[in-house]
C-alpha positions as CSV (number, residue, x, y, z in Angstrom):
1,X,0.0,0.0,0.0
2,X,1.5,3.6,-0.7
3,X,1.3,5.8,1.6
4,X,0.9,9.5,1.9
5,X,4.3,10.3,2.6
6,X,6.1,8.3,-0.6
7,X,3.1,10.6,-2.8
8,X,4.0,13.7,-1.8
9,X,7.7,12.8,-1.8
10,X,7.3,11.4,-5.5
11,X,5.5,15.0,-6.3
12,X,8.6,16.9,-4.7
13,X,11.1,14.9,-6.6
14,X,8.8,15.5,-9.5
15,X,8.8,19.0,-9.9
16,X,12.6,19.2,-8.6
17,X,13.6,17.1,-11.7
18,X,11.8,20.2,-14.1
19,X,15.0,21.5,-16.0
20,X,14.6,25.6,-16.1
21,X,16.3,26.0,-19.5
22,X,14.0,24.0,-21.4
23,X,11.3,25.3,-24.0
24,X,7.8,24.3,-25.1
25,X,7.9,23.3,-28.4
26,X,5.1,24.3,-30.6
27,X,4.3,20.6,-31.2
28,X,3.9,20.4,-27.9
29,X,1.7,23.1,-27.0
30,X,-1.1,21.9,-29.9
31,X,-2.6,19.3,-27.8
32,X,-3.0,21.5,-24.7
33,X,-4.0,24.6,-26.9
34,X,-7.1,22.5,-28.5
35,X,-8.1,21.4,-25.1
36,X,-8.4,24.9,-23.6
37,X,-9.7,26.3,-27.3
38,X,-12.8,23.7,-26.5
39,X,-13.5,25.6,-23.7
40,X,-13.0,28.9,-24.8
41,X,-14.9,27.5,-28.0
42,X,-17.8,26.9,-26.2
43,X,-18.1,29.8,-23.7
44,X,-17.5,32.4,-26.4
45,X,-20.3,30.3,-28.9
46,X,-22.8,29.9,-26.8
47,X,-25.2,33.0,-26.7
48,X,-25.6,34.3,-23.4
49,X,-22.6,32.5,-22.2
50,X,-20.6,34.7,-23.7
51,X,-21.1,37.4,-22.2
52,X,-18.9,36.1,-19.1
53,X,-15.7,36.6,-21.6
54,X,-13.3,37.1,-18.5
55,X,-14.3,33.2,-18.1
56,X,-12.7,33.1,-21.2
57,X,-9.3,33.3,-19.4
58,X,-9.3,30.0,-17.7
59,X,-8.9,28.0,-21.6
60,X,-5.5,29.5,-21.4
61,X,-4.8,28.9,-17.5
62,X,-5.8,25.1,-18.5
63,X,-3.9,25.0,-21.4
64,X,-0.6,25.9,-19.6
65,X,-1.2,23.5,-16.8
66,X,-1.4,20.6,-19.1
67,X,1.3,21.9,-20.6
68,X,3.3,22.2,-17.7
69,X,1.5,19.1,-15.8
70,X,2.2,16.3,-18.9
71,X,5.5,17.9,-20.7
72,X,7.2,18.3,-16.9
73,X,8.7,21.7,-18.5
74,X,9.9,24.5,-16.7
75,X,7.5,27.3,-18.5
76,X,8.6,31.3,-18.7
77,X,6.3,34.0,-19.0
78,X,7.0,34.3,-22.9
79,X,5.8,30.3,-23.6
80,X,2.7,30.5,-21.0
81,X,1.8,33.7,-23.6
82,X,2.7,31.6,-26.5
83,X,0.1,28.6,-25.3
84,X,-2.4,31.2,-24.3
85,X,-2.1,32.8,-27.9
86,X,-2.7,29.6,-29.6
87,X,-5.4,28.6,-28.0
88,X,-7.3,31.3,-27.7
89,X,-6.5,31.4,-31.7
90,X,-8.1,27.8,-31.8
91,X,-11.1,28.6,-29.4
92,X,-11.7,31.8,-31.9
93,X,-12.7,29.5,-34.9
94,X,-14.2,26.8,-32.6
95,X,-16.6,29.4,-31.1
96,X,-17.5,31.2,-34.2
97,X,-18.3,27.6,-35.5
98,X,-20.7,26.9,-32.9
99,X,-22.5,30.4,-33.3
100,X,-23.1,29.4,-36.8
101,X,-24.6,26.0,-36.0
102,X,-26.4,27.6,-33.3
103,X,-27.4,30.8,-35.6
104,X,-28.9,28.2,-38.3
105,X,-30.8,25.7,-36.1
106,X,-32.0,27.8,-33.1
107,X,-31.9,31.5,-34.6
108,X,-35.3,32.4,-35.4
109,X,-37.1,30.6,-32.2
110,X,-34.0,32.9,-30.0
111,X,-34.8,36.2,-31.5
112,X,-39.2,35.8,-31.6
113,X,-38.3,35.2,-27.8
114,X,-36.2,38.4,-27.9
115,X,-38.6,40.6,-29.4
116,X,-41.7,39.0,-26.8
117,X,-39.8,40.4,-24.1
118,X,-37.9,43.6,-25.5
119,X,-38.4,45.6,-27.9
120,X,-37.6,45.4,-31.7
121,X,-34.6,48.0,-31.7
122,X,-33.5,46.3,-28.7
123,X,-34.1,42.9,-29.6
124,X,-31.2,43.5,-32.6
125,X,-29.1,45.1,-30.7
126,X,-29.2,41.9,-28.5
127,X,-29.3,39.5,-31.1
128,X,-26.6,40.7,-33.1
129,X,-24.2,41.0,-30.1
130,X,-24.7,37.6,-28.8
131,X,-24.0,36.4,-32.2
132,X,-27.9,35.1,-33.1
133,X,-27.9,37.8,-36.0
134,X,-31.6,36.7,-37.7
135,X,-30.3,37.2,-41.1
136,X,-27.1,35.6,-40.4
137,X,-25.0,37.7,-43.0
138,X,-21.3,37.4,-43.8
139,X,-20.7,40.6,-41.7
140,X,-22.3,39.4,-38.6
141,X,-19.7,35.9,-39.3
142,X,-16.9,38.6,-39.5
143,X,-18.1,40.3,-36.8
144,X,-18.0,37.6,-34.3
145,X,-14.7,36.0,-35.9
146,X,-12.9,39.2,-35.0
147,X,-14.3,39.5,-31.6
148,X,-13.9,36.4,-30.4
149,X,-10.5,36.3,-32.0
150,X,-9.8,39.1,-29.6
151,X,-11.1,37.9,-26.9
152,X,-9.7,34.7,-27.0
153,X,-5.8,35.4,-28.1
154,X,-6.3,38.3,-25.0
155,X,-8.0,36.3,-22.5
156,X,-6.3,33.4,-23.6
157,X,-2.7,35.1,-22.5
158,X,-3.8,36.7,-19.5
159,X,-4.8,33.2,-18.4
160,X,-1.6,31.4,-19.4
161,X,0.4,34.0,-17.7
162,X,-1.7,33.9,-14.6
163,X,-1.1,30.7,-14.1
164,X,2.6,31.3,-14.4
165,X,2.2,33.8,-11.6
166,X,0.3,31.8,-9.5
167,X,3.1,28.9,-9.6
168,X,5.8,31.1,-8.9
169,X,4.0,32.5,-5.8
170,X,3.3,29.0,-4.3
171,X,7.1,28.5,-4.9
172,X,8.0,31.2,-3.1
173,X,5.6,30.2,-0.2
174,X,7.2,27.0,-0.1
């Protein structure tokens, strides 16, 4: 039976073994960068959901942390902004997918809801900033490609160098 003790004391040697002059590949960053674009994917093409775009952040804090968790890497501020780039690039195109699908199969049932409740100048405004445009036209795709592009490289590498600060203030606890 393992015990507590030889856990912990396989974690410590763990993270002593990370080197400090290694680099994440970008071959190695594509796998963890899909991952967290899937969830910045979905909470930037889901209408009403993306709203919370700070959310958006934590694709690129999970991204890192896989990064760092399955490559054992020693990560600097410059790759954690790297990952977080990527995958917020990847979550852009993901989550401008979804809006489409969304748009076409659910669009005209979201905005008669819309205009029940508000009114019809609001009810565009609405609809065409969560992405539910009712006449779906190329410049409402644009539209939403370039936002969520921004969102998502942004978010995405605040996130991955969040995380970067978080670690290096538990090691500094410790």
């Amino acid at each position: 039976m393992v015990t507590l003790r030889e856990i912990l004391g396989n974690r410590i040697r763990k993270e002593l073994e990370i080197k400090e002059n290694q680099s994440v590949s970008f071959a190695e960053l594509i796998t963890p960068a899909f991952i967290g674009g899937l969830i910045i994917g979905i909470l930037l093409g889901i209408p009403g959901l993306n709203i919370l775009f700070p959310l958006v952040a934590f694709g690129g804090y999970y991204a890192v942390s896989l990064v760092r968790d399955y490559y054992e890497k020693y990560i600097t501020i410059q790759d954690a902004m790297k990952v977080g780039i990527v995958t917020g690039f990847i979550g852009a195109f993901i989550g401008t997918a979804l809006m489409i699908v969304i748009a076409v199969l659910y669009g005209d049932s979201i905005s008669l809801y819309c205009r029940t409740v508000f009114d019809y100048e609001t009810a565009n405004i609405i609809l065409i900033l969560s992405g539910i445009d009712p006449f779906l036209t190329i410049t409402t795709i644009k539209f939403r490609f370039v936002a969520n592009l921004a969102i998502g490289i942004g978010m995405g590498g605040i996130g991955g160098a969040y995380f970067i600060k978080r670690h290096e203030e538990r090691k500094k606890k410790a």
